[in-house]
C-alpha positions in Angstrom: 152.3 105.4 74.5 155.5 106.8 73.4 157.3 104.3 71.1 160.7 106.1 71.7 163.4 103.6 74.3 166.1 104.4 75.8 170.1 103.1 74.8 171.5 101.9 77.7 175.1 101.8 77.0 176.3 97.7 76.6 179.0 96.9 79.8 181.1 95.5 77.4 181.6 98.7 75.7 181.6 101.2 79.2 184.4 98.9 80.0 186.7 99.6 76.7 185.4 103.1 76.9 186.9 103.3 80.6 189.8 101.5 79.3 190.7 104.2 76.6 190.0 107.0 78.9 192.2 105.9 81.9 195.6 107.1 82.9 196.5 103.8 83.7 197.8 102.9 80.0 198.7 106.6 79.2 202.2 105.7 78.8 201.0 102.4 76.4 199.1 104.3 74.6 201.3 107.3 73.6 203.9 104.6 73.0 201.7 103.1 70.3 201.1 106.6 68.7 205.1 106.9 68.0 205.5 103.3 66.9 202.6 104.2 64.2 204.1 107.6 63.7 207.1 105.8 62.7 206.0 102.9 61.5 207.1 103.6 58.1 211.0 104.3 59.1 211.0 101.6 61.6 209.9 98.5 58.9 213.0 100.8 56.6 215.3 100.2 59.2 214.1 96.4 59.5 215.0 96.4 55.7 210.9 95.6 54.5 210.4 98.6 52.5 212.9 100.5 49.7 213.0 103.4 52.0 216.7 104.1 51.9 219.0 106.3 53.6 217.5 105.7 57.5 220.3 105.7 60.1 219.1 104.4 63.3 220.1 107.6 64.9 218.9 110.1 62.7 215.7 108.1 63.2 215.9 108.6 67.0 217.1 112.5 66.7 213.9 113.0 64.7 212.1 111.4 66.9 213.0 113.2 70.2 212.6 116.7 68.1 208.8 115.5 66.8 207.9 114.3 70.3 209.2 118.0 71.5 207.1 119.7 69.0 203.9 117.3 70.1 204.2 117.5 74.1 205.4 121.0 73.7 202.3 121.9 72.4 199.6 119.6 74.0 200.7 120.4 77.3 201.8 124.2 77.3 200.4 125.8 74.6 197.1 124.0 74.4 196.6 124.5 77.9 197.4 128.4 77.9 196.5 129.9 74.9 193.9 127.7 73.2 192.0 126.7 76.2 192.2 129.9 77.1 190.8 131.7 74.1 193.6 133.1 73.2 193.7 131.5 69.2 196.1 134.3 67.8 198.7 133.6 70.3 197.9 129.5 70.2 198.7 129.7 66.2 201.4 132.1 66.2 204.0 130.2 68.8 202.5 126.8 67.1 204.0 128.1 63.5 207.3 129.2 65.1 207.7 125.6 67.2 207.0 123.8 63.7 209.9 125.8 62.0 211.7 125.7 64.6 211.6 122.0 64.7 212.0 121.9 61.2 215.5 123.8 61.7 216.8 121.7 64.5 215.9 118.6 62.3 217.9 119.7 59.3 220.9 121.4 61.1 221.5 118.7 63.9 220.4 115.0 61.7 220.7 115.9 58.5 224.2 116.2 57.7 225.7 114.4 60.1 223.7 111.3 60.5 221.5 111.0 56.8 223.4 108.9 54.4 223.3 111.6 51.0 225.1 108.4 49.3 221.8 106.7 49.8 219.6 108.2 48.4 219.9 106.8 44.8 221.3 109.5 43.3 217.3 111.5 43.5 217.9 115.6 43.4 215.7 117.2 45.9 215.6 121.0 46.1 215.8 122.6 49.6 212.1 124.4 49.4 210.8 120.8 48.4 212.6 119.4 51.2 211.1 122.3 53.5 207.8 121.8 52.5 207.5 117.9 52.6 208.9 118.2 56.2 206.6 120.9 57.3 203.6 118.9 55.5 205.1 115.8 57.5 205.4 117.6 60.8 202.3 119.2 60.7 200.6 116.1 60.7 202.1 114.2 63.4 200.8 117.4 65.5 197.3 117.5 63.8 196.9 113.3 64.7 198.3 114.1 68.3 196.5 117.2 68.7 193.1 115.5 67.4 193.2 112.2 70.0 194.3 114.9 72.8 191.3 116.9 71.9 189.1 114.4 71.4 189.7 112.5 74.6 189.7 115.5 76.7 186.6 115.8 75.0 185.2 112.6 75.7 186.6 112.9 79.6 184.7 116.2 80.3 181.5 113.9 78.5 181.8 111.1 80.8 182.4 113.8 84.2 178.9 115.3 82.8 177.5 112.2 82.6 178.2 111.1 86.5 177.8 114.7 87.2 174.1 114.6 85.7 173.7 110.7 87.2 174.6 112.0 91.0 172.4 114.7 90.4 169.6 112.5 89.8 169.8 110.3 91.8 169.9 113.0 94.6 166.9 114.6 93.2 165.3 110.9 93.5 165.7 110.1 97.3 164.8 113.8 97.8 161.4 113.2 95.9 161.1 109.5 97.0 161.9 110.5 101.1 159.3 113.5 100.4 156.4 110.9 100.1 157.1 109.6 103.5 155.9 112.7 105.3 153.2 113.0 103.9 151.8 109.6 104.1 152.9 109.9 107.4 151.0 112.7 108.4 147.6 111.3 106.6 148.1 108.4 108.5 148.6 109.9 112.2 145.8 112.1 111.4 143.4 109.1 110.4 144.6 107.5 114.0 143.6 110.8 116.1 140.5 110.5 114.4 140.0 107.0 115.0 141.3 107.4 118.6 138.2 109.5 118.9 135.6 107.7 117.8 137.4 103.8 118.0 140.0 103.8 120.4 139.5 99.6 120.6 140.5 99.9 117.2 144.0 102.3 117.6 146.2 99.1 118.7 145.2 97.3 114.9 145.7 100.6 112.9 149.1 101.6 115.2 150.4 97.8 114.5 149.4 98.0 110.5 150.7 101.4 110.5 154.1 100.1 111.9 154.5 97.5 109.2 153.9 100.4 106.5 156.9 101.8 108.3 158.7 98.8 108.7 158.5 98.8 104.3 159.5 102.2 103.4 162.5 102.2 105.9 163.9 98.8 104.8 162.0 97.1 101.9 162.1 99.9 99.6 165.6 100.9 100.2 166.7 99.8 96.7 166.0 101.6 93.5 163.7 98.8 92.4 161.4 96.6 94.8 159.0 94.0 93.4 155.7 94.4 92.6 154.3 92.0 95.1 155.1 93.6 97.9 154.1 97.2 96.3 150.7 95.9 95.7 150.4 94.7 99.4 151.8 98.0 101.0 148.9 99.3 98.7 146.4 96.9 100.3 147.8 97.5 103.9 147.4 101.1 103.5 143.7 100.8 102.2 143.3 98.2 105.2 144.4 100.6 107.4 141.9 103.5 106.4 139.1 101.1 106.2 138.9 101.0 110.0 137.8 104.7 110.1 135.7 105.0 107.2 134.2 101.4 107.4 131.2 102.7 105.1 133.5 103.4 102.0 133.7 100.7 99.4 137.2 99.3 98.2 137.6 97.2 95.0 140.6 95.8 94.3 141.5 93.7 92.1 144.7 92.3 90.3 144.9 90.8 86.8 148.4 88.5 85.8 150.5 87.5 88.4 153.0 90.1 89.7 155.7 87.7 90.5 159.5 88.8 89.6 158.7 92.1 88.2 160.1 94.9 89.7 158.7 98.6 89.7 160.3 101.8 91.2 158.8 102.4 94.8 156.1 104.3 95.9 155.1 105.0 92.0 151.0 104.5 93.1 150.8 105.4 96.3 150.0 109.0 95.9 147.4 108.1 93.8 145.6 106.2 96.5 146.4 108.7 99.1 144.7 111.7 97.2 141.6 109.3 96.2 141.6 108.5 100.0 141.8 112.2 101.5 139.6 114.1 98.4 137.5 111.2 97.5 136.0 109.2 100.4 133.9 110.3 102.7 131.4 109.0 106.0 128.4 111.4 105.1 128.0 109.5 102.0 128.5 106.6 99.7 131.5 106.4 98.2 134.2 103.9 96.0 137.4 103.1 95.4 138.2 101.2 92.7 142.4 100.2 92.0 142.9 97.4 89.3 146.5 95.9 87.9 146.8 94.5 84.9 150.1 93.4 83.6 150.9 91.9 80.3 154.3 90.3 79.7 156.4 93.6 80.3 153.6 96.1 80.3 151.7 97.5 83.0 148.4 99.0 83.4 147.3 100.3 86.5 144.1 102.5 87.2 142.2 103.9 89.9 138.7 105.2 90.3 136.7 107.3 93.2 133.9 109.0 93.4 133.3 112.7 94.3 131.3 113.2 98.1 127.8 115.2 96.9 129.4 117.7 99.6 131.4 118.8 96.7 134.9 117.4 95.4 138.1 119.2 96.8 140.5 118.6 93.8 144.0 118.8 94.9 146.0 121.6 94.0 150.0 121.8 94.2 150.2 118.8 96.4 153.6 117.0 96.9 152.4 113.3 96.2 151.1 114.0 92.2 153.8 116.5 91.9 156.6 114.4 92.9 155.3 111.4 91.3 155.0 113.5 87.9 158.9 114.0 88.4 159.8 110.5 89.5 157.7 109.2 86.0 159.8 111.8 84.3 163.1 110.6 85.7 162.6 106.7 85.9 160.5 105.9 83.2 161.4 108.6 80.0 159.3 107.8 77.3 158.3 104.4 79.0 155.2 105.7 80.8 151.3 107.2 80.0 150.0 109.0 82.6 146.3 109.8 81.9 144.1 111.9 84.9 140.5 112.8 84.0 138.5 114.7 86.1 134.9 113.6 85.6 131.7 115.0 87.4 130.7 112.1 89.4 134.3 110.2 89.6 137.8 111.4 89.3 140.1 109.1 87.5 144.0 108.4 87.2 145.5 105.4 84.0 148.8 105.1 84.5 150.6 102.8 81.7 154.3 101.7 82.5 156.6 99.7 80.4 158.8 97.7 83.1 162.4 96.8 82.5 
């Protein structure tokens, strides 16, 4: 058996991960981004650092121009060139919205509100000026552009995900309601026959059948159902087919206690069905023989019937073994062995499950 689990994500963390990608805090959270944006001319202004020259308003100014620049681009250009494919067009009207902001920052703050007398006497050339702004401004847009980015990211992740989870869950009650049918029409068809040949014997197969009913309708109407009452639907069923072919030998036979652990539904049925219908018959002898064995968290279950000397019809393309091939797939990745061997005298099934 595969060694390989699954990660099931901790609810602790699905909750902070909803938490970051709601809209809810979207105004907290850009608000944080500008207070660490800023955080280095806000502790100036506060006096804790030697960064001289701050006004509070050319602070602000700067501010309103960088957050411009940022929303500018994240919601217009983003959206309609970038998304879009368009790169060329993305890079060419981001470059002009940098200088642009650049200008506005120097013409409208700097010589109005930016105390020169402040600066302790330093000498800074324009083109070094230019460049450390552009360096500057370019990475405020680069650390705004990269958390837009990759939360959109992370959004369109977590809509695949419930995409993918709805999807399978749909494919699920479509393969789990497909079983019903078909055990359904076995069944009736086991009752005409018996009608025949029994009919004292209809009323105790029509009131077993009704409690098979009675368990797929409402018992199994959960993802999971326990154990217990999966082995007894099992027994019930095999209870129910004894009355026609009263000649056939059933062993059953359950080792550990099933109590509290909880398998998907209508996982073993299909195996008993198709060892039933291909491997029983009333011209001859003929066995059954279902064991359980579970250890701790494992479980083993296996089944065994013999082939009629009439010859062995081995079932081709039916639903059941399909569907439950799918439903293994889906509810138990890399938790489950399914092992079928086809044998000259017996036909075999050892399924291996590792329960949750």
């Amino acid at each position: 058996m595969s060694t390989e689990t699954v990660v099931i994500p901790n609810d602790r963390y699905t909750d902070v991960y909803d938490w970051v990608l709601s809209d809810q805090y979207r105004i907290l959270f850009h608000i944080l981004f500008w207070l660490f944006v800023y955080s280095d001319k806000i502790l100036a202004l506060l006096g804790f650092t030697g960064y001289s020259g701050l006004t509070p308003m050319y602070t602000f100014l700067t501010l309103c121009i960088d957050a411009a620049l940022v929303y500018l681009n994240l919601y217009i250009l983003i959206p309609r060139f970038l998304l879009q494919g368009k790169i060329w067009y993305y890079l060419f009207f981001t470059v002009i919205s940098i200088f642009i902001n650049l200008e506005l920052a120097f013409t409208l703050t700097f010589p109005v509100v930016y105390d020169i007398n402040g600066m302790d006497g330093q000498q800074t050339s324009a083109l070094a000026m230019l460049v450390d702004d552009f360096v500057e401004t370019a990475s405020v847009l680069g650390m705004a552009m990269g958390i837009h980015i990759v939360r959109r990211f992370l959004r369109n992740q977590k809509k695949l995900r419930e995409l993918q989870t709805a999807s399978l869950k749909t494919e699920l009650a479509f393969l789990k309601h497909q079983i019903n049918p078909h055990f359904l029409f076995n069944s009736l068809n086991n009752i005409y026959v018996q009608n025949r040949k029994k009919p004292a014997d209809a009323s105790e197969s029509i009131l077993l059948l009704s409690d098979l009913l009675r368990y797929q309708l409402y018992d199994c109407a959960k993802e999971k159902v326990y154990l217990k009452g999966e082995i007894e639907y099992l027994k019930n069923y095999l209870k129910l087919d004894k009355l026609r072919k009263n000649i056939s030998e059933v062993d059953f036979d359950v080792e550990g206690s099933p109590e509290g652990k909880l398998v998907a539904p209508f996982i073993f049925i299909p195996f008993v069905e198709n060892a039933v219908k291909h491997g029983l018959s009333i011209d001859s002898e003929s066995f059954i023989k279902i064991q359980f064995i579970l250890r701790e968290q494992e479980l083993k279950f296996s089944i065994k019937n013999s082939k009629p000397q009439n010859g062995y019809q081995k079932l081709k393309g039916g639903i059941g073994l399909t569907n439950v091939k799918r439903r293994l797939n889906l509810l138990y990745p890399n938790k489950y062995q399914l092992d079928v061997r086809d044998g000259e005298s017996s036909y075999i099934v050892k399924l291996n499950l590792l329960l949750n």
